[in-house]
N, C-alpha and C positions, 0 to 999 in steps of 0.2 A: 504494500500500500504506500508505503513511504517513497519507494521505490518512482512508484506514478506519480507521486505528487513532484518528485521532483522533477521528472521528463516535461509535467505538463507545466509547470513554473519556467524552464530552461524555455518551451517552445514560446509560451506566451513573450519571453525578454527577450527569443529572437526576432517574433514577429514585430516586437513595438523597437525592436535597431532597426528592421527592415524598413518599416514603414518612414521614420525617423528620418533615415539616410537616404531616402527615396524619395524625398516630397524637396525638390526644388525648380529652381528657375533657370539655371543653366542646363539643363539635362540634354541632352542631344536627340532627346525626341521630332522637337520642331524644326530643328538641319533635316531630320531623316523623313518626315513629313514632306519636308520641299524638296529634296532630290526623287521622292517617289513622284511626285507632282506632275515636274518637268521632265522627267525619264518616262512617264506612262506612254504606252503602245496602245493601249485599250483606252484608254478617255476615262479610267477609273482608278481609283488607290484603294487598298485595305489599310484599313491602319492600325491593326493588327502585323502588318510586314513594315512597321516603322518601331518596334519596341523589339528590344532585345530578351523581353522577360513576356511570361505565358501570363494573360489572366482572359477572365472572361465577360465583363462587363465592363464598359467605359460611358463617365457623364461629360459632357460637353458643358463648360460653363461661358456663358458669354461675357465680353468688358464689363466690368462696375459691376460683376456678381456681388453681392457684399458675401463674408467668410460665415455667416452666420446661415444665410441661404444654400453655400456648399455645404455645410456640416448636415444641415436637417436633410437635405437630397440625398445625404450619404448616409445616415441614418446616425453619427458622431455626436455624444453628451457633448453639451459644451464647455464641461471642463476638460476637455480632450482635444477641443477645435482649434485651438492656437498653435496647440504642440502639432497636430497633424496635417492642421492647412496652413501652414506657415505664414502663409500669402494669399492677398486676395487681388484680383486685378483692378488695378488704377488707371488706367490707360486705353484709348480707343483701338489702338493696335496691337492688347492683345488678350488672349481668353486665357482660358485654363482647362483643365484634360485631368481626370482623375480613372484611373485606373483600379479593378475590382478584381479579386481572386477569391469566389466561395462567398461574396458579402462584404470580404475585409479589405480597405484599400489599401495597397500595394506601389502605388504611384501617384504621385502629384504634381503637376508641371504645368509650368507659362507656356504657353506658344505663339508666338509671334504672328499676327494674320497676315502679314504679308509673306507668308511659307504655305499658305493655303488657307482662307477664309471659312470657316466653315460656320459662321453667324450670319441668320439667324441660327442659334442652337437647334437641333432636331426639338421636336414638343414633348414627343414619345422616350423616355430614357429610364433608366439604362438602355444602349445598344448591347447586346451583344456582339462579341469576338464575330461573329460569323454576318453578322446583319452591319456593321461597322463600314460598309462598302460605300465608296463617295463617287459620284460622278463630278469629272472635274468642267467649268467652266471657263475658261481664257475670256479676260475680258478687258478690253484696251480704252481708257479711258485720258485724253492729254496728252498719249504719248507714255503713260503709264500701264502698266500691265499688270495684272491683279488674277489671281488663280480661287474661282470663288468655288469650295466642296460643297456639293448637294447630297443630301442621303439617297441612295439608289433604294426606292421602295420595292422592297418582296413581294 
């Protein structure tokens, strides 16, 4: 018995390192986002093949989310939403991406819209890994180009 309590203690401190060291603003999700973008043959991206790590639910948060409206979406006490949403987006240019494995978040990152637009948010969210598919949109604006992701609907 002691025995489990303490595997189930060890998992619990690895999963709150994981999560911990998982949730920022530099990540190189939104680089891998935009070279899947501009590289598409298909007019489509998974973005599922922009994370290096498996999970199975992703929420799309759009600018000026406030951190208190990611935490309740992700279902996060709010004595736990500072430590786990580090950050909330400030800025028009850019959203934020929270990644789910089994319920529990796993990831938490900025993404820069000009790497691929994907706001408005979908309505419908969680996506799933497998439903997460964007039809991409080129769209030239001044002499500016802008890559705006639409959800390909099932």
């Amino acid at each position: 018995m002691l025995a489990l309590k303490a595997r189930r203690h060890a998992a619990v401190a690895a999963a709150i390192i994981l999560v911990g060291s998982a949730c920022s603003r530099g990540s190189g999700i939104s680089p891998a986002i935009r070279e899947l973008v501009r590289e598409s043959k298909t007019g489509t991206m998974q973005l599922a093949d922009a994370t290096p790590f498996t999970w199975d639910q992703v929420y799309l948060f759009d600018p000026y989310t406030p951190r208190s409206e990611v935490c309740r979406a992700l279902r996060i006490q709010a004595d736990e939403c500072v430590r786990l949403v580090p950050f909330e987006s400030t800025d028009d240019g850019e959203m934020s991406i929270a990644f789910l494995q089994h319920g529990q978040l796993i990831h938490y990152t900025a993404h820069s819209r000009s790497n691929g637009d994907f706001a408005p948010a979908p309505a419908a969210q969680p996506l799933s890994a497998k439903s997460a598919v964007f039809r991409i949109v080129r769209e030239e604006t001044a002499g500016e180009r802008r890559f705006l992701l639409r959800l390909v609907e099932s």
